[in-house]
Backbone as a ProteinNet text record, in pm:
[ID]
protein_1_A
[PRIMARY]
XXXXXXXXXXXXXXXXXXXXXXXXXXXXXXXXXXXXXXXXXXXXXXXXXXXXXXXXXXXXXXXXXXXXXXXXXXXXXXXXXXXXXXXXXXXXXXXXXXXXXXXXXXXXXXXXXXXXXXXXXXXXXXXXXXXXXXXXXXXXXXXXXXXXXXXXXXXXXXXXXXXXXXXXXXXXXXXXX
[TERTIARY]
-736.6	-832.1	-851.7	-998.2	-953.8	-1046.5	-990.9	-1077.9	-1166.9	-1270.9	-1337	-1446.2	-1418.1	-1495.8	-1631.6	-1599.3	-1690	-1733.9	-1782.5	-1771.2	-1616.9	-1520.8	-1491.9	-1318.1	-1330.3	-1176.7	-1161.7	-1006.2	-1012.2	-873.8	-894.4	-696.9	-737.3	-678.2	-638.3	-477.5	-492.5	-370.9	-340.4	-274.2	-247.4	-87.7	-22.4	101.1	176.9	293.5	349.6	484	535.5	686.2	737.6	644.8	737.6	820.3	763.5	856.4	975.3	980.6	1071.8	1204.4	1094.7	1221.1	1259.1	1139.7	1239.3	1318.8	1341.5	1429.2	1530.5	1535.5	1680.9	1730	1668.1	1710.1	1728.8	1666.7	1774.5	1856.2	1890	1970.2	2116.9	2073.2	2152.8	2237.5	2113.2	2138.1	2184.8	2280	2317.6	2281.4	2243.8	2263	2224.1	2260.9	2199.3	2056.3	1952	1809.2	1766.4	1811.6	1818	1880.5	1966.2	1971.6	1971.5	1849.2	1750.9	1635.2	1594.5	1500.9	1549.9	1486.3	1487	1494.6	1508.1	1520.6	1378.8	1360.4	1206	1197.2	1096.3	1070.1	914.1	911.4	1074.2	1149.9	1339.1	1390.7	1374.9	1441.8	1481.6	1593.8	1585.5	1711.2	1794.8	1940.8	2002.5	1999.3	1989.9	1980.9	2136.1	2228.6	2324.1	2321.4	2383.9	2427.6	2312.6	2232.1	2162.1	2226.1	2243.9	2270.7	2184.2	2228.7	2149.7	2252.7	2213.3	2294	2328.6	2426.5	2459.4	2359	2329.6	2245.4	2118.3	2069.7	1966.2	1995.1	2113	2123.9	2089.1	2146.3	2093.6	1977.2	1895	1756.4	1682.2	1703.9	1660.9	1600.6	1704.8	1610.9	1485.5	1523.1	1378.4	1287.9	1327.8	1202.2	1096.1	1199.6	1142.8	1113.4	1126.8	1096.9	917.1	922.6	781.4	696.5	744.9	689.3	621.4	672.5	670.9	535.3	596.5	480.3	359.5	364.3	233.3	176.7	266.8	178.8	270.2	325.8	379.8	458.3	576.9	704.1	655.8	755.7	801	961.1	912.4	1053.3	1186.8	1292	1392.3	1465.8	1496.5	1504.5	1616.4	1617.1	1729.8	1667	1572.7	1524.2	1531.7	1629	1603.3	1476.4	1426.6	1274.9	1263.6	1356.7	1336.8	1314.5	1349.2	1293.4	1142.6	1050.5	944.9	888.2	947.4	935.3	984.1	1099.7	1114.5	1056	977.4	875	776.3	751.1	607.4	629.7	731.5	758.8	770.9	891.2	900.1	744.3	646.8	500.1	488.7	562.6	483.8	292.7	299.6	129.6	68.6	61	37.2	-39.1	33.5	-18.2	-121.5	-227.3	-326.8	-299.7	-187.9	-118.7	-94.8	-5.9	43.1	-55.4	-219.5	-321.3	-361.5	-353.7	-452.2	-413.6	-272.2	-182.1	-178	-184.1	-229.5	-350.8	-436.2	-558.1	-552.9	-557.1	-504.9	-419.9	-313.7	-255.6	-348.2	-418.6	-513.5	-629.9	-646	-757.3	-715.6	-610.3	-524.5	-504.4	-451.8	-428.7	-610.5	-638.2	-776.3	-831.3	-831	-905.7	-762.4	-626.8	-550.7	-543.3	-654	-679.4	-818.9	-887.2	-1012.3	-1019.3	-919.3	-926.7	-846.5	-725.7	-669.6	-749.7	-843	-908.5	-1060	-1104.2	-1178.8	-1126.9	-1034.8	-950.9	-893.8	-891.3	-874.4	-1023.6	-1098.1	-1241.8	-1308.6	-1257.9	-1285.5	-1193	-1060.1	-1000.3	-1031.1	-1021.1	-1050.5	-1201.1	-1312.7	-1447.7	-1487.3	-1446.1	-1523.7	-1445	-1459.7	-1498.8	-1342.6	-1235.4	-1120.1	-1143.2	-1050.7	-1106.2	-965	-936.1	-819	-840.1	-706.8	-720.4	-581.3	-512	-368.4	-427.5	-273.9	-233	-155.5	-96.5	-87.2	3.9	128.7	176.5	244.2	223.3	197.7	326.3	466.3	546.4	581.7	607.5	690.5	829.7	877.4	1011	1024.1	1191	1202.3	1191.9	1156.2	1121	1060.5	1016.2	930.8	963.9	906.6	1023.6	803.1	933.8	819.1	914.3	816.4	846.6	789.1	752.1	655.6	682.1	654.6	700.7	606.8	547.6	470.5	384.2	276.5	231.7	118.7	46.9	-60.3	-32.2	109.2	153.3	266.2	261.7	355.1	378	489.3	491.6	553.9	517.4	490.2	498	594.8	618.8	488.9	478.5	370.2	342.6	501.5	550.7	512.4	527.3	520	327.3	282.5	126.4	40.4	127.1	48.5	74	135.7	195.1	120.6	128.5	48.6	143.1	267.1	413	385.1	267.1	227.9	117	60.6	-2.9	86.1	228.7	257.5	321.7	380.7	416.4	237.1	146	67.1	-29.7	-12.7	-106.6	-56	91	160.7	128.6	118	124.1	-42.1	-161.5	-337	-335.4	-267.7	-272.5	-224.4	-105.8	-76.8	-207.4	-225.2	-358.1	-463.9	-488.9	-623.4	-669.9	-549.6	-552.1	-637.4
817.8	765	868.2	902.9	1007	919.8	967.5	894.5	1029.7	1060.3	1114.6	1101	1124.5	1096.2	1195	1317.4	1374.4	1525.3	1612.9	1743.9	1806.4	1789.6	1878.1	1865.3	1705.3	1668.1	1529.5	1571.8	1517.9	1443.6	1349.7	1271.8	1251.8	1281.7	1192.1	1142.3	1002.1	932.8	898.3	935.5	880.1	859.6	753	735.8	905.6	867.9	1012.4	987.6	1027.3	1048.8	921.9	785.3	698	673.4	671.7	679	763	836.4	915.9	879	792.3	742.8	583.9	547	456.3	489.3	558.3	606.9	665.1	715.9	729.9	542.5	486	351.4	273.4	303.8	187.1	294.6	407.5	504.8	467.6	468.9	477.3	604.7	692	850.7	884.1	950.7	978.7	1128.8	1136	1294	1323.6	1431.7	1446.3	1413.5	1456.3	1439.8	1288.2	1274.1	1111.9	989.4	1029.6	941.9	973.8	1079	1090.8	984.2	965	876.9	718.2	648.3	515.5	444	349.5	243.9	173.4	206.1	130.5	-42.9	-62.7	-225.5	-232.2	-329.1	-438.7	-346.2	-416.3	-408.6	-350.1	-236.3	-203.8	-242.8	-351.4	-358.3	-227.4	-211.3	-172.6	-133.6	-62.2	-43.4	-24.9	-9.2	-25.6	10.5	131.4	83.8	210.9	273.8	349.1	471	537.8	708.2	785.2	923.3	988.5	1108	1237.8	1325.8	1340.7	1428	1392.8	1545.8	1609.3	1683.8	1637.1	1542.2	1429.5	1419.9	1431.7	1353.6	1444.6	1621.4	1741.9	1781.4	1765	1786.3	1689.9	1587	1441.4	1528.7	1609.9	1646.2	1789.5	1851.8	1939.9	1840.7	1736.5	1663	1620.4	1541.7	1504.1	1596.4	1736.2	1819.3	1834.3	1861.5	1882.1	1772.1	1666.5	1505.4	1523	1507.5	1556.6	1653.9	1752	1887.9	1916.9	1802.1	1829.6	1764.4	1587.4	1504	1437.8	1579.9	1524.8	1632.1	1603.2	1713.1	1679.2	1790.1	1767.8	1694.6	1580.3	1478.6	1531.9	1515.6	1594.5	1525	1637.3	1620.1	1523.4	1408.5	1345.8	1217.2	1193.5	1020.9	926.6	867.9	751	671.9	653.1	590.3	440	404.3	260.2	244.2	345.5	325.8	336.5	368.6	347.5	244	110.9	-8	-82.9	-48.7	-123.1	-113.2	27	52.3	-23.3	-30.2	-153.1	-259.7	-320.1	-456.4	-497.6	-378.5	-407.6	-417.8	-382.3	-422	-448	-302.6	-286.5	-275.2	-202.7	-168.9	-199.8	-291.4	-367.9	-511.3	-585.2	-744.7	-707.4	-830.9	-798.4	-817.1	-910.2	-923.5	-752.9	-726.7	-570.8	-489.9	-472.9	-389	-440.3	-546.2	-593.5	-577.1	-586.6	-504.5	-390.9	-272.8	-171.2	-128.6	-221.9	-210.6	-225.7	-345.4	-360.7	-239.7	-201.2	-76.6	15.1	63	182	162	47.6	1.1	17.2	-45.2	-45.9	85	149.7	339.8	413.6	354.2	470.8	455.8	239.9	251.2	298.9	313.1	408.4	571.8	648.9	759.8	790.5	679.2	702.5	701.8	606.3	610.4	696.1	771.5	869.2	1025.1	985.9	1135.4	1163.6	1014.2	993.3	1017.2	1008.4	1038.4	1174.7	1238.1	1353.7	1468	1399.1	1499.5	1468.9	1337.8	1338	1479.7	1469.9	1483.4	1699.4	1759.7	1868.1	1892.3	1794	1802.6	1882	1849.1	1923.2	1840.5	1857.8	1775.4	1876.1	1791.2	1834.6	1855	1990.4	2042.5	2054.7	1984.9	1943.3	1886.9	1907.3	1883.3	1872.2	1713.5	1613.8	1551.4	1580.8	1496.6	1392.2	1304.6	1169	1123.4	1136.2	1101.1	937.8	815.2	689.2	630.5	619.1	535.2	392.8	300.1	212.2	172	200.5	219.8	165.8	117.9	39.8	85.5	20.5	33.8	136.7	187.1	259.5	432.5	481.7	601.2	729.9	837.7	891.1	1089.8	1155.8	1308.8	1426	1510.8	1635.7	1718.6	1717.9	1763.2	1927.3	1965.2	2099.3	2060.3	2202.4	2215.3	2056.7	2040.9	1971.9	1875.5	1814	1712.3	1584.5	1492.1	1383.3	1295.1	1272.1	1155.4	1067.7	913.2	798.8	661.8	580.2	446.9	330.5	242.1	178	133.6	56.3	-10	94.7	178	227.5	273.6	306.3	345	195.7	16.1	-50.6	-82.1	-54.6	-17.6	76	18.7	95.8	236.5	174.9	281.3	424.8	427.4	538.2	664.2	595.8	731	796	791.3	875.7	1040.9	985.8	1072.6	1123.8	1046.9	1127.1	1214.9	1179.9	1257.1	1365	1384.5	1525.9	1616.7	1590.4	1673.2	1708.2	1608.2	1616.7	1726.4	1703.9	1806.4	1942.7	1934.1	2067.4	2107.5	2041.7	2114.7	2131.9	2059.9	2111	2166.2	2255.9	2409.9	2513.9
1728.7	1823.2	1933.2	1994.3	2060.3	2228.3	2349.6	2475	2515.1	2516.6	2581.7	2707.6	2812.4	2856.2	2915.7	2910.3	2875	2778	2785.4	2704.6	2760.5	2840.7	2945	2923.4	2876.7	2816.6	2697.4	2643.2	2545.4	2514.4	2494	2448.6	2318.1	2228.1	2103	2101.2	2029.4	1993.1	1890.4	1822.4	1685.7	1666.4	1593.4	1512.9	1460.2	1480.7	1434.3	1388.4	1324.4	1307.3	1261.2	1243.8	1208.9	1139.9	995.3	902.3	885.5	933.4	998	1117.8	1188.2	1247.5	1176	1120	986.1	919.5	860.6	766.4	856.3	971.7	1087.5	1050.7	1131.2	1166.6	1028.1	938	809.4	745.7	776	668.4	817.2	932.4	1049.5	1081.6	1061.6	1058.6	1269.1	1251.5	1419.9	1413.7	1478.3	1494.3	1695.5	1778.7	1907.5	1925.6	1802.4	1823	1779.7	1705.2	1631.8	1761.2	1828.5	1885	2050.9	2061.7	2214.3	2195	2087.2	2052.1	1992.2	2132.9	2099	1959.6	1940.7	1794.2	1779.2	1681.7	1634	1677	1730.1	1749.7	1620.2	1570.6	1575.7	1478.8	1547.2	1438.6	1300.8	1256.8	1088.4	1067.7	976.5	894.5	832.6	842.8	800.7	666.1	584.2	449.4	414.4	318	297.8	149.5	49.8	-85.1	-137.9	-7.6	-75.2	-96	-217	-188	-187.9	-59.6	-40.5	-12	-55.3	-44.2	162	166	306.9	405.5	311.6	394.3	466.5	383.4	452.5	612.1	661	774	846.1	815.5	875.8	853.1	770.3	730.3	789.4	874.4	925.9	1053.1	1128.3	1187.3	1239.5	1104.3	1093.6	1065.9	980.9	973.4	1048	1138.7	1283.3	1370.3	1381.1	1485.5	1411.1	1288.3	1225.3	1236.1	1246.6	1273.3	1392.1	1514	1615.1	1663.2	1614.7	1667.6	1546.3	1440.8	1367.2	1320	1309.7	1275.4	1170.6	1051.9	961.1	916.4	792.9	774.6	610.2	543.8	455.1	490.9	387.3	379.4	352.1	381.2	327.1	197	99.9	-22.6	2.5	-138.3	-159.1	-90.6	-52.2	49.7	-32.9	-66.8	-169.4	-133.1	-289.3	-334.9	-271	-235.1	-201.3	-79.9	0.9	198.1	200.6	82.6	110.2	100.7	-23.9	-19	110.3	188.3	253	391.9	369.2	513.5	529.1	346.1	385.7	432.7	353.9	396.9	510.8	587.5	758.5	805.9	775.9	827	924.2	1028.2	1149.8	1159.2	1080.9	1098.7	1013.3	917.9	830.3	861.2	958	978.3	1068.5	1104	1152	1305.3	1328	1458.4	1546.5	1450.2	1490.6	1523.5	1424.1	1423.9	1577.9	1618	1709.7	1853.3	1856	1945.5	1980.6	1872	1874.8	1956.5	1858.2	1935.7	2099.4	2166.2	2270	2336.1	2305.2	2377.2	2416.6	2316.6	2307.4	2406.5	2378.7	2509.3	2625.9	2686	2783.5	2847.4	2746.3	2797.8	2833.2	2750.5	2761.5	2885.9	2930.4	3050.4	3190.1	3157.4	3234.2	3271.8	3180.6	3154.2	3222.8	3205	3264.6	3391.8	3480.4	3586.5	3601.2	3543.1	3634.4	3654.1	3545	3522.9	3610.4	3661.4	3794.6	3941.3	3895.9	4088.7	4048.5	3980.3	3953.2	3963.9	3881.2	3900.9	4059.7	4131.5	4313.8	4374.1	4321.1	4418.8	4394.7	4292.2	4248.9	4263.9	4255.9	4280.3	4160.5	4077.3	3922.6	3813.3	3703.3	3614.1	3545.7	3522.3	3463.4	3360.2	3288.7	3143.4	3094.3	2982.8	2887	2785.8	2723.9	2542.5	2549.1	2529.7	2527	2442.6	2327.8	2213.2	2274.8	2254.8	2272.8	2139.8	2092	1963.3	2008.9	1969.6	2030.5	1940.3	1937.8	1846.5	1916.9	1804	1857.3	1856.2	1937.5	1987.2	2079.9	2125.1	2247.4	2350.3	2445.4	2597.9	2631.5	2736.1	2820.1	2802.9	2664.5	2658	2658.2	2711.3	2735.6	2721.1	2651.6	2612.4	2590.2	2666.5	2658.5	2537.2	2424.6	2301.2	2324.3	2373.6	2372.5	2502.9	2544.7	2662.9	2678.4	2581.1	2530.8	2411.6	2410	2301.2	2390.7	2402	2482.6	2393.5	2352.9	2279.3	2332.8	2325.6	2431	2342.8	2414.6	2366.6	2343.1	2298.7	2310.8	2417.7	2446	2560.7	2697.4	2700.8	2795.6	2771.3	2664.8	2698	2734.5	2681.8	2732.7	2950	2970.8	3085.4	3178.1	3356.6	3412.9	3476.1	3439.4	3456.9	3351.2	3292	3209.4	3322.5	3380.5	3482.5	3540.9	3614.4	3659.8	3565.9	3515.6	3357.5	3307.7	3279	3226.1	3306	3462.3	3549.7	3583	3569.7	3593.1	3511.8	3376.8	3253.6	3294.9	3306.2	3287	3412.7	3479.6	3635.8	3560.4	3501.8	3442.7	3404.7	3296.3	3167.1	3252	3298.9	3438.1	3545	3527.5	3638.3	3570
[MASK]
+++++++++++++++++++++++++++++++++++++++++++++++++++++++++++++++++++++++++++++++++++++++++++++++++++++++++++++++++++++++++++++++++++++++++++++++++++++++++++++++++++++++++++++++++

């Protein structure tokens, strides 16, 4: 989804890394990077009984660093076949409840963006010029992370939240020097 409001700047938001951090949370992979990042809402069940070679757990997180900074990784070898059945099922983004929520967030942020990027083109007197990625997971509580100069990746919870301008007007101020 991208907010534009005019030729001059640009947000896109899109989902990133989830499955990725599904497969942390039902494999119950620990690692330092694995567990800087919050636990998926809702809830992943525990998976239990699956084998997976143990390098998975070290390859878990190149995965996620590529998740992260591009959208998407190559999976790391050895993912047992069945965490993809049970991604669907968990049907975060699946029910029409969830889509509509989504929706809602996105609304929520964009008209939080619009106004911060109006008191921004007053206060500079020209028309701010930027290009922020926006990587949007759902994860618990209000979590928020500058993954590159022009990449933040951001809780839902926290993008439906007006506790999201201060975090994102620092970074739009960066990009708009």
């Amino acid at each position: 989804m991208k907010f534009s409001g005019d030729s001059t700047w640009v947000i896109s938001s899109g989902d990133g890394g989830t499955f990725a951090l599904f497969v942390r949370d039902a494999l119950g992979i620990s690692t330092p990077t694995a567990d800087s990042i919050p636990r998926l809402t809702p809830p992943v069940p525990r998976l239990t009984g699956l084998l997976y070679p143990p390098e998975l757990v070290q390859d878990w997180d190149r995965w996620w660093r590529d998740c992260s900074s591009t959208g998407h990784g190559r999976e790391p070898v050895g993912l047992p076949v069945e965490l993809r059945e049970a991604y669907q099922q968990w049907g975060a983004f699946t029910t029409p409840e969830n889509t509509r929520r989504r929706d809602d967030i996105r609304i929520s942020f964009s008209n939080s963006v619009h106004e911060l990027v109006t008191d921004l083109e007053q206060e500079l007197r020209r028309r701010p010029v930027f290009k922020l990625d926006v990587v949007q997971i759902p994860v618990e509580g209000q979590f928020w992370r500058r993954l590159k100069h022009d990449r933040v990746l951001v809780s839902e919870e926290l993008m439906a939240s007006r506790n999201v301008i201060a975090p994102l007007e620092s970074v739009i101020r960066d990009l708009a020097q």
